[in-house]
RODO-2510 file (C-alpha; in nm, 4 decimals, decimal comma):
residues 436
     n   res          X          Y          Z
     1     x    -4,1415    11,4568    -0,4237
     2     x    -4,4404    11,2920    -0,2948
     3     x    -4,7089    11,2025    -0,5684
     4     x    -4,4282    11,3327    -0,8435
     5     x    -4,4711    11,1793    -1,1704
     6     x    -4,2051    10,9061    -1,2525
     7     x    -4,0009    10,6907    -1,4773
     8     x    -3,9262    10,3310    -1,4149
     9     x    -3,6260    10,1399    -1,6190
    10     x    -3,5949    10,4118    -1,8700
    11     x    -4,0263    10,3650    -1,9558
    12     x    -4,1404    10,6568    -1,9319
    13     x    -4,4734    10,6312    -1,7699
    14     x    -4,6127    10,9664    -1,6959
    15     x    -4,8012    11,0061    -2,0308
    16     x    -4,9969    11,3322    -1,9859
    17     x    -5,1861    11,4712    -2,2495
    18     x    -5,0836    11,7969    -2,3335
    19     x    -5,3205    12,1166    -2,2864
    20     x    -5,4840    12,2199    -2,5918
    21     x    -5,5700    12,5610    -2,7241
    22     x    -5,7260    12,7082    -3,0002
    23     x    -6,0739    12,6208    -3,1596
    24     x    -6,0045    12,2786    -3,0394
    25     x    -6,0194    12,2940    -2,7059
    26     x    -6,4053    12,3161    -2,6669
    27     x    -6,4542    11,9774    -2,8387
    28     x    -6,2250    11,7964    -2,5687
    29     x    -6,4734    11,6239    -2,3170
    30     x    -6,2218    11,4974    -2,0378
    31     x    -6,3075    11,3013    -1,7385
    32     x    -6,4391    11,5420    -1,4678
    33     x    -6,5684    11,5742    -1,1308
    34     x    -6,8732    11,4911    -1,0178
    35     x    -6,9929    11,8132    -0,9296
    36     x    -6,9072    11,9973    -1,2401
    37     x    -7,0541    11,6352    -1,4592
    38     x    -7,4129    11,7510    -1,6684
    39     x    -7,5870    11,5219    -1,8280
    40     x    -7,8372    11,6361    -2,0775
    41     x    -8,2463    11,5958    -1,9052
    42     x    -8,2830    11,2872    -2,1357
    43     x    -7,9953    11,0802    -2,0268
    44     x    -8,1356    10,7185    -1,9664
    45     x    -8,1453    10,5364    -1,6062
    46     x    -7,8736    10,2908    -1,5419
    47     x    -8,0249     9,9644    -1,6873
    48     x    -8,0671     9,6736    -1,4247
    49     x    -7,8148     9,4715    -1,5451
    50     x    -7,7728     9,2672    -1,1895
    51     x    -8,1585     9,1513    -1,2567
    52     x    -8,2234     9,1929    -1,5630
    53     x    -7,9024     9,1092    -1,7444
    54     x    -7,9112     9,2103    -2,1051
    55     x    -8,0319     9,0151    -2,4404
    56     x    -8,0951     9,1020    -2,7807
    57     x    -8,4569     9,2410    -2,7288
    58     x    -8,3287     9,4621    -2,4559
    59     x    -8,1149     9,5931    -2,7264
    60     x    -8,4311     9,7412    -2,8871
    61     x    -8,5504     9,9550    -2,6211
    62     x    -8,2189    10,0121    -2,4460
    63     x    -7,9215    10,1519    -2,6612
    64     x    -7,5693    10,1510    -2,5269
    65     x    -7,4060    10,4142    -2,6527
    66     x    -7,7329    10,6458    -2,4769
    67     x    -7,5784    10,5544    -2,1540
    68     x    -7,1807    10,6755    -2,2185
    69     x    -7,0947    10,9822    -2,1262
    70     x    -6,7547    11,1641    -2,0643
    71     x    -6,7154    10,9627    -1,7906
    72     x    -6,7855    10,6595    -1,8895
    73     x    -6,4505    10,5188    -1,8194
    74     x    -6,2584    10,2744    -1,6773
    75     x    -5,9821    10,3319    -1,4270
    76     x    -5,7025    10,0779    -1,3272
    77     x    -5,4697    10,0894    -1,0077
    78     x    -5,1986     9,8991    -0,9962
    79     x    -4,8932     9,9054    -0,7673
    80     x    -4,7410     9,6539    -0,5044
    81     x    -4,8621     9,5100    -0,2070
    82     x    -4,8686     9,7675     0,0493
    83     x    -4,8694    10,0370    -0,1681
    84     x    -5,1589    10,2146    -0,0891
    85     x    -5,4101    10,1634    -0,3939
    86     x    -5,7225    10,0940    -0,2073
    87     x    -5,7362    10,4212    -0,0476
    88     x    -5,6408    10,6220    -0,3683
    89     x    -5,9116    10,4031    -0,5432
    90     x    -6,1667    10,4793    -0,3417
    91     x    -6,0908    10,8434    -0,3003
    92     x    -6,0793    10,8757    -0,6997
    93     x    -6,4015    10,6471    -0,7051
    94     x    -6,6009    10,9404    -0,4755
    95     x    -6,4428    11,2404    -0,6195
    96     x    -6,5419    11,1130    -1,0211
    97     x    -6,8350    10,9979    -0,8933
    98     x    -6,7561    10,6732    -1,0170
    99     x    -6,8346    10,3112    -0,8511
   100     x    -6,5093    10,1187    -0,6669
   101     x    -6,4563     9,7687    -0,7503
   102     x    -6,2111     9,6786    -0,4774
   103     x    -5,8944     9,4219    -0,5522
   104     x    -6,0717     9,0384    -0,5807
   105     x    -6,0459     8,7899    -0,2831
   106     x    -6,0602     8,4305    -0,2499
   107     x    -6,3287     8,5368     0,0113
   108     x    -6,5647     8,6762    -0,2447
   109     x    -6,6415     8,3433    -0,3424
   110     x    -6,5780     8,1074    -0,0577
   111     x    -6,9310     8,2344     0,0922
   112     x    -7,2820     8,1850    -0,0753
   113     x    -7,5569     8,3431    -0,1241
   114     x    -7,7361     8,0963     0,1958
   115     x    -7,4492     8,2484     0,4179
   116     x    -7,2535     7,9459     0,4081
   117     x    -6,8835     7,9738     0,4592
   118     x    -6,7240     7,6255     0,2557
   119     x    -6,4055     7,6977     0,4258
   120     x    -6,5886     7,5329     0,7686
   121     x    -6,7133     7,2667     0,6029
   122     x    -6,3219     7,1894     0,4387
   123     x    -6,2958     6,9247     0,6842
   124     x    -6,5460     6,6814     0,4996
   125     x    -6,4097     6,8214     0,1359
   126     x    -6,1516     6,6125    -0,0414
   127     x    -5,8108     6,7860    -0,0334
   128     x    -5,8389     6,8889    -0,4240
   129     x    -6,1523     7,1285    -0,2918
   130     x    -6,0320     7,3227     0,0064
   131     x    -5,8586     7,6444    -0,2172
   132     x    -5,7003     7,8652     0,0342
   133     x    -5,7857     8,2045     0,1042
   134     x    -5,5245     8,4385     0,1502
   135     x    -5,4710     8,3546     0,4785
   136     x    -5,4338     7,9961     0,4023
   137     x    -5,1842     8,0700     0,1317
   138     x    -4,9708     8,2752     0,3588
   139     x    -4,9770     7,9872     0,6650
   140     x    -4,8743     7,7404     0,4043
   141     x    -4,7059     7,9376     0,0505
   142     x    -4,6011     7,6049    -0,0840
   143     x    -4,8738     7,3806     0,0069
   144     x    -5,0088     7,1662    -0,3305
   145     x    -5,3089     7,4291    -0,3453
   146     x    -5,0895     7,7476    -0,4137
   147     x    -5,1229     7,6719    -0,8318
   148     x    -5,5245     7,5629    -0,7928
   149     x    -5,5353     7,9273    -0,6319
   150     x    -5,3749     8,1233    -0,8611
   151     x    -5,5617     7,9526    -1,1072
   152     x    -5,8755     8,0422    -0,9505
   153     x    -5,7726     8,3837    -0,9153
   154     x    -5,6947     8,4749    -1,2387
   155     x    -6,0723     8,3438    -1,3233
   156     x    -6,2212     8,5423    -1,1088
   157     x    -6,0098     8,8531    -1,2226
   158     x    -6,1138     8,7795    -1,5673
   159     x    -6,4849     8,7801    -1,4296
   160     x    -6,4205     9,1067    -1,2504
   161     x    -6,3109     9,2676    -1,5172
   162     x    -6,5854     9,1736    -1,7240
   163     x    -6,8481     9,3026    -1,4750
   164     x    -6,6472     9,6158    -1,4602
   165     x    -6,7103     9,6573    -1,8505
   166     x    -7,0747     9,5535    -1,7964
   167     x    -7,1008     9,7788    -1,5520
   168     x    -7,0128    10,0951    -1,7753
   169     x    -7,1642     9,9778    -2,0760
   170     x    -7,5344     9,9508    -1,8710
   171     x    -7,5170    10,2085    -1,6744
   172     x    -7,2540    10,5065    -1,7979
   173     x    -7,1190    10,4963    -1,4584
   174     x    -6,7008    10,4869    -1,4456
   175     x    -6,5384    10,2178    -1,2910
   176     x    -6,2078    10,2302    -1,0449
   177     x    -6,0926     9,8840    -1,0323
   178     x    -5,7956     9,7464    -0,8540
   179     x    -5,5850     9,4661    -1,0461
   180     x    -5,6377     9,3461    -1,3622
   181     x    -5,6184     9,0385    -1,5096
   182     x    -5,3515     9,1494    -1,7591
   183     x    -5,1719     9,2344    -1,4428
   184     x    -5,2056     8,8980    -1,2724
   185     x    -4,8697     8,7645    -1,4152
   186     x    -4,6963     8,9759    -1,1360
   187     x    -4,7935     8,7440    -0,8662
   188     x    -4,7535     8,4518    -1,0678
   189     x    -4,3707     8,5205    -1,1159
   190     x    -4,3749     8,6190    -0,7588
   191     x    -4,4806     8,2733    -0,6666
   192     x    -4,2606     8,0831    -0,9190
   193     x    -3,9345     8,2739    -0,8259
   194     x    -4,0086     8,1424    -0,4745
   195     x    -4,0920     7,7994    -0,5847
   196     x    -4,4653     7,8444    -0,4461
   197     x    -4,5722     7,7227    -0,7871
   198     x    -4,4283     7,4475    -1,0090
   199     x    -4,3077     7,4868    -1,3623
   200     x    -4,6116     7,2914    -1,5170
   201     x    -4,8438     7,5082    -1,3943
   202     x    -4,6220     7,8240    -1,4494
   203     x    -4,6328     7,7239    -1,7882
   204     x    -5,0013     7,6413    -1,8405
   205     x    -5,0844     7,9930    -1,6426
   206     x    -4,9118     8,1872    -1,9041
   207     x    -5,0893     7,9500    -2,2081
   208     x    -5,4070     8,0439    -2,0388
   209     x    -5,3441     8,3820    -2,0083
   210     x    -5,2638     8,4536    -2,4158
   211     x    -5,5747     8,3024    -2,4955
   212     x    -5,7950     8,4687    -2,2508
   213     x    -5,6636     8,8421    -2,2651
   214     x    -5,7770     8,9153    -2,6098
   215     x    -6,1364     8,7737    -2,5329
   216     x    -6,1684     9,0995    -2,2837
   217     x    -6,1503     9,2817    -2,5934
   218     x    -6,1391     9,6501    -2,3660
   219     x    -5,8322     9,7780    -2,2317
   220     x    -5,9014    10,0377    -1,9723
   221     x    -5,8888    10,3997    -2,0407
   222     x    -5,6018    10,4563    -1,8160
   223     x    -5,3851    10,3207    -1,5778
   224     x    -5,2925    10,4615    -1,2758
   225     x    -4,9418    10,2925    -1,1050
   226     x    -4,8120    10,3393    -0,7562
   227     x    -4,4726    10,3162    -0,7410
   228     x    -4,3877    10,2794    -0,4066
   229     x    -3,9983    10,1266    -0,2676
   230     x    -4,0385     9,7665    -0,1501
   231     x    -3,8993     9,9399     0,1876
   232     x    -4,1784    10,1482     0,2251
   233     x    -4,4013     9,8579     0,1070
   234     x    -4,2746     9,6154     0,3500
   235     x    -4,3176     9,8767     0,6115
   236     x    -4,6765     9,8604     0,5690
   237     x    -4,7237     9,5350     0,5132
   238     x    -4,5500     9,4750     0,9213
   239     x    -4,8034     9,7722     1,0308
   240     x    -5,0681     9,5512     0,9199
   241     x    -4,9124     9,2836     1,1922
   242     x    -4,9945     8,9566     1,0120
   243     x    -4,7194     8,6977     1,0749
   244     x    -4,8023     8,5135     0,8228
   245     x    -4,8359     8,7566     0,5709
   246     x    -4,4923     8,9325     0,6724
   247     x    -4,2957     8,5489     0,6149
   248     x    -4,4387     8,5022     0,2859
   249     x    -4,4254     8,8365     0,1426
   250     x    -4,0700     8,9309     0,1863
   251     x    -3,8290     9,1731     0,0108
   252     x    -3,7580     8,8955    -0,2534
   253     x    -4,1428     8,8052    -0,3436
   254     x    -4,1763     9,1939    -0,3438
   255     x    -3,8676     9,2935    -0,5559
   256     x    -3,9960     9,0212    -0,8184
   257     x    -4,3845     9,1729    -0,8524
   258     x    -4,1670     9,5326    -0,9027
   259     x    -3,9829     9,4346    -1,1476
   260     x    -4,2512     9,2511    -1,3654
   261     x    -4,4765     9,5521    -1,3028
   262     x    -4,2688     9,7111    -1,5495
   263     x    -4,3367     9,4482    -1,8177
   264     x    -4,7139     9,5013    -1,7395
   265     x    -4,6525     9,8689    -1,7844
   266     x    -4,4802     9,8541    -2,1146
   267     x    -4,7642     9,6074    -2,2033
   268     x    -5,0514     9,8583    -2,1140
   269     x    -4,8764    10,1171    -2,2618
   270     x    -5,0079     9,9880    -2,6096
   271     x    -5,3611    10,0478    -2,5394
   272     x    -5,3893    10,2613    -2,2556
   273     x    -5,2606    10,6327    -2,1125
   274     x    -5,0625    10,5291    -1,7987
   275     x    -4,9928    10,7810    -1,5281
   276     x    -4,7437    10,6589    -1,2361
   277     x    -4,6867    10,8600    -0,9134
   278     x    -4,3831    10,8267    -0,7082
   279     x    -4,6070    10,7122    -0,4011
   280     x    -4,2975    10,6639    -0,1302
   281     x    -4,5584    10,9088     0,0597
   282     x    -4,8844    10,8939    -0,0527
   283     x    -4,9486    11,1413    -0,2725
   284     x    -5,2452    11,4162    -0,3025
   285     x    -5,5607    11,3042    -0,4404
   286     x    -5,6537    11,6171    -0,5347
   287     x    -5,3612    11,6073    -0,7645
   288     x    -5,4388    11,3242    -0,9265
   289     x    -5,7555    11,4016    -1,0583
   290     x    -5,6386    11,7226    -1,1963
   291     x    -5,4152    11,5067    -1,4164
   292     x    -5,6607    11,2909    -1,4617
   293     x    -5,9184    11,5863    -1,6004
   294     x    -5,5863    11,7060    -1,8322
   295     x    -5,6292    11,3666    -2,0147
   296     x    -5,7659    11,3037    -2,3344
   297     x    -5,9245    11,0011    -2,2858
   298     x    -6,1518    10,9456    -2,5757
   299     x    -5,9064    11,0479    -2,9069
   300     x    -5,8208    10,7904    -3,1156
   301     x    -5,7105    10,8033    -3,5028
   302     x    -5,5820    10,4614    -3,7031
   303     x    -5,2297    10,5884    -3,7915
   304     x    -5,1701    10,7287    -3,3990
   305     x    -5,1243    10,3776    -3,2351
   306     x    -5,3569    10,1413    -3,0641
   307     x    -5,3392    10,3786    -2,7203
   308     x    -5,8232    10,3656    -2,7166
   309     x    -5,8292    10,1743    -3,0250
   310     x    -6,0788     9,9050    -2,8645
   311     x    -6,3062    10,1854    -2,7477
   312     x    -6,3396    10,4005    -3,0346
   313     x    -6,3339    10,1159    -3,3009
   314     x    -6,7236    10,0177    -3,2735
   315     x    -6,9026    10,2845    -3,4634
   316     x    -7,3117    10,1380    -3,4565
   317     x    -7,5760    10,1060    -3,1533
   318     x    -7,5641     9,7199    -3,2640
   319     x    -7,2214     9,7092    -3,2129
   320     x    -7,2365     9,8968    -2,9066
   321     x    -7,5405     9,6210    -2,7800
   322     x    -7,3671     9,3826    -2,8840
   323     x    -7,0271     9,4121    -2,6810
   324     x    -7,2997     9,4984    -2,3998
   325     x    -7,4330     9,1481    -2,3838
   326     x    -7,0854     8,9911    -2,4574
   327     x    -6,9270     9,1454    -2,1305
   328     x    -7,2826     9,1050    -1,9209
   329     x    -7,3462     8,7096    -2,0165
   330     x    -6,9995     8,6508    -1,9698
   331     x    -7,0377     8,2815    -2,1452
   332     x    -6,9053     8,3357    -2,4222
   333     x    -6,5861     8,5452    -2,3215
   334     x    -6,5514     8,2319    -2,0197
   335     x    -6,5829     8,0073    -2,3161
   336     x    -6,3267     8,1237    -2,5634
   337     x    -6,0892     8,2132    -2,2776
   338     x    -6,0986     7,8871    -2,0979
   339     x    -6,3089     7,5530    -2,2490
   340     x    -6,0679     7,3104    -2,4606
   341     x    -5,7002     7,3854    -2,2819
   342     x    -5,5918     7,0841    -2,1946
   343     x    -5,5371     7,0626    -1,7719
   344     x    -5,4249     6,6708    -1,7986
   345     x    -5,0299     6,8328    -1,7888
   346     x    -5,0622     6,9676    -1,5296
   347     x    -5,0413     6,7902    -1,1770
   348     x    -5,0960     7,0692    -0,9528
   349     x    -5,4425     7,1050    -1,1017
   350     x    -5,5492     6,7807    -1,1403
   351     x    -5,8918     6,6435    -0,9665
   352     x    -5,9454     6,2843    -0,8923
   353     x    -6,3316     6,1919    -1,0735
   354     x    -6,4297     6,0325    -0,7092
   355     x    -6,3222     6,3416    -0,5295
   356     x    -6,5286     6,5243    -0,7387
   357     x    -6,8334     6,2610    -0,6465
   358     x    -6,7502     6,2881    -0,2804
   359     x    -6,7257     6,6614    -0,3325
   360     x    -7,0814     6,7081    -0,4478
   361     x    -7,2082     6,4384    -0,1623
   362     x    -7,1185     6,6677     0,0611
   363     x    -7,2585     7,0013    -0,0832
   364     x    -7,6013     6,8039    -0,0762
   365     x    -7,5821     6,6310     0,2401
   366     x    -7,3814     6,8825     0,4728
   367     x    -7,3764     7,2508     0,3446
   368     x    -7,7180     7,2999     0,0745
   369     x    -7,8687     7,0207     0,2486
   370     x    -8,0682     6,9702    -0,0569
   371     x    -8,0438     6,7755    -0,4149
   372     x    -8,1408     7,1263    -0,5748
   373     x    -7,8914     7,3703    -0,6695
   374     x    -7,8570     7,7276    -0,5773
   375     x    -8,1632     7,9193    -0,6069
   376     x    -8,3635     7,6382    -0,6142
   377     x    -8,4055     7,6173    -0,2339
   378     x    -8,7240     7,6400    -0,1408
   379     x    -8,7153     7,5851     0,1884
   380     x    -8,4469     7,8596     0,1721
   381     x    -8,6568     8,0996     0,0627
   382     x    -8,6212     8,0677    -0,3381
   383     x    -8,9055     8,1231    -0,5354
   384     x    -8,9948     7,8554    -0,7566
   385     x    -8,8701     7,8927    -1,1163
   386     x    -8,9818     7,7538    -1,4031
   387     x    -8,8721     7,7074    -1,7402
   388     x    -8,8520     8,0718    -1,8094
   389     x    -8,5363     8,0690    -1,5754
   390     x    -8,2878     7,9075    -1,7880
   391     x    -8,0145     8,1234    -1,8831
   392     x    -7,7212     8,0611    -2,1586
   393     x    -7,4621     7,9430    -2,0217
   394     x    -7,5691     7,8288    -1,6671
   395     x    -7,8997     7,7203    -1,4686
   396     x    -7,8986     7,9905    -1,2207
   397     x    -8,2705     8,1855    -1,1693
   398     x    -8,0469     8,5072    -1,2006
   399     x    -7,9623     8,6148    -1,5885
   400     x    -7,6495     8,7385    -1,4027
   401     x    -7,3917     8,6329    -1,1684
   402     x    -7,0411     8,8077    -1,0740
   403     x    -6,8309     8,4993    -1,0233
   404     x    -6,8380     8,1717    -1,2143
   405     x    -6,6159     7,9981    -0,9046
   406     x    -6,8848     8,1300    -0,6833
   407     x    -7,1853     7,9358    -0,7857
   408     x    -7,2617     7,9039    -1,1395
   409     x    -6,9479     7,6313    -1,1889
   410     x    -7,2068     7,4592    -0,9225
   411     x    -7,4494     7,3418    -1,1683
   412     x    -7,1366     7,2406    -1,4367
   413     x    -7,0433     6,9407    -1,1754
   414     x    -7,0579     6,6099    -1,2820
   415     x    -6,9954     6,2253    -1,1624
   416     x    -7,0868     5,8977    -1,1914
   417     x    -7,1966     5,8787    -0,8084
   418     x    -7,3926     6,1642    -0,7722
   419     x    -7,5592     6,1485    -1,1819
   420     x    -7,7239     5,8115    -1,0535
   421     x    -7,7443     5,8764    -0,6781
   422     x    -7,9804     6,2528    -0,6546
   423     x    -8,0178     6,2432    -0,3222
   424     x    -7,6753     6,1408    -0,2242
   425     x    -7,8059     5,8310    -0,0310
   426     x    -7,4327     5,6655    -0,1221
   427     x    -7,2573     5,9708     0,1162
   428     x    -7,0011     5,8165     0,2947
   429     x    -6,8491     6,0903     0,5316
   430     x    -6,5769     5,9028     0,5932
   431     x    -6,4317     5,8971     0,2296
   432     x    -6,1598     6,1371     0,3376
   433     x    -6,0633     5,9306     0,6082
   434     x    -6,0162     5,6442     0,3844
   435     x    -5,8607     5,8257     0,0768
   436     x    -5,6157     6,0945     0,1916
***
């Protein structure tokens, strides 16, 4: 039955709350619709968190837990390739009245904020610095970049999902957000089982990933899983007509992401309600968020399991601020997730110092065309910033940024050429020519 609830290898997944009655039923506050949502005439505005960020002294005349309201939640959707989530996200996103924070892509940080697109410019990059897009990876699935990728990938989903939390805890606005980073692994045992990836970096992906999970700290609120037949997803996949895509992602890649999805299930099971859908047609939307309404998304007690324990487990407004800031920043969840673990292992993500050099020679000669970094343009249009603009944790103007790997990691670049050469007058743009 189309949009049926479902079981996958004996896990039951279809973990709906049961309907209450009795005197407690009025104190259950479920997720609702948008047009039936009231929020009482004092409810703050969504704080500016994009411009503003958020610090300790915005803590004193902006509290947290003002902001959260019954649907103050965050949504996952999770299924295969081709299984449809993008259009049930964004559905569920405009019936909850919730913002849709679509699946990351390699593309959301290959372009910068000047317009310019480094994957022209790859010509004149060492070979360490030209990470494929998607459409890269699929012309060439086991080229040497496939594990710098990934690895980039599972950065940016960490960053995702931190803006995701930043976004709810500033503004009391739900989030539906596609992928995970506790979901990631799928692909990554995609790629190994077809040798995309080696077994260094397998290994090093899943040491990374224990020690950055728990530095999210949230689980979502619930999980929402597609489970739609590798047929049917294959079918969609060749309706989308990309060659490329359709050679890489065959039955085998797809079979492998199934199967782990049900170790990412039974992992999110711990913290989160989970409801899957038998989406071999796609299902009703309608539907969904009935079930969704039915949920009990905000009980929690000690002795009942960690199923909302992150959520319900920070009882102050300085708590609450400060879990604010630690998901806005972002430095100090990048910094406990990622700075110390060893990389020197691992040859698929190794980068040669020089390359590096040449790397930022040509980011100041060829695409900023300046010794400044970005936002510090003027001729660009930047407005000049002084000291106030410093930031913890990198030297953008902005107190925020989405992606580390966009620009921030920018201004983290170092070598011996370009530390004692600012204006790059030691650019040799043949160095690839002579080194590769």
């Amino acid at each position: 039955m189309p949009g049926s609830m479902s079981k996958l290898g004996g896990l039951a997944v279809g973990l709906l709350a049961p309907a209450r009655s009795g005197a407690l039923s009025n104190q259950i506050r479920g997720v609702v619709h948008r047009s039936v949502l009231r929020l009482p005439p004092d409810h703050p505005d969504p704080w500016d968190y994009k411009h503003k960020g958020f610090n300790y002294i915005d803590g004193l005349k902006d509290d947290t837990q003002a902001h959260l309201h019954q649907n103050s939640k965050l949504i996952v959707i999770e299924g295969n390739i081709g299984s449809g989530k993008t259009t049930l996200a964004k559905q569920l996103a405009d019936q909850l009245g919730f913002v849709h924070f679509p699946e990351f892509r390699m593309d959301d940080i290959l372009i910068d904020r000047y317009g310019n697109d480094l994957r022209n410019y790859y010509s004149k990059f060492p070979a360490r610095y030209r990470l494929p897009d998607i459409s890269m990876f699929y012309k060439n699935p086991s080229g040497e970049l496939s594990a710098a990728m990934q690895d980039r990938i599972f950065n940016c989903r960490f960053d995702q999902y931190l803006n995701a939390l930043a976004h709810i805890l500033n503004t009391g606005q739900g989030v539906v957000l596609e992928r995970t980073p506790h979901s990631d692994f799928v692909f990554a045992n995609a790629m190994r089982d077809k040798n995309y990836i080696g077994h260094e970096y397998f290994k090093h992906y899943y040491f990374v990933r224990k020690n950055a999970l728990p530095q999210l700290h949230f689980w979502p609120h619930l999980v929402v899983y597609l489970n739609t037949p590798t047929s049917k997803c294959l079918e969609n996949i060749k309706r989308r007509g990309n060659t490329d895509e359709i050679a890489t992602v065959d039955e085998r890649y797809l079979k492998t992401i199934e199967e782990s999805y049900k170790d990412s299930l039974r992992e999110y099971r711990n913290h989160s309600k989970i409801l899957a859908y038998d989406w071999t047609k796609p299902g009703d939307t309608d539907a969904v968020v009935e079930d969704i309404e039915r949920l009990d998304l905000d009980f929690f007690e000690w002795h009942s399991g960690d199923v909302m324990e992150e959520w319900n487990t920070i009882v102050d407004s300085i708590g609450w601020n400060g879990w604010r800031q630690y998901v806005t920043n972002k430095y100090d969840a990048r910094m406990l997730a990622f700075d110390g673990i060893p990389k020197h292992e691992v040859g698929e993500l190794y980068t040669n110092p020089r390359d590096t050099g040449h790397f930022l020679h040509v980011m100041r000669k060829e695409v900023l065309k300046s010794p400044y970094g970005y936002g510090y343009i003027a001729k660009n249009g930047d407005h000049q910033a002084g000291t106030t603009a410093w930031h913890t944790g990198h030297n953008l103007p902005e107190p925020w940024y989405e992606y580390y790997f966009r620009e921030a990691y920018y201004d983290d670049l170092t070598s011996h050429e370009t530390s004692l050469d600012l204006d790059s007058d030691s650019y040799d743009p043949d160095y690839v020519h002579h080194h590769h």
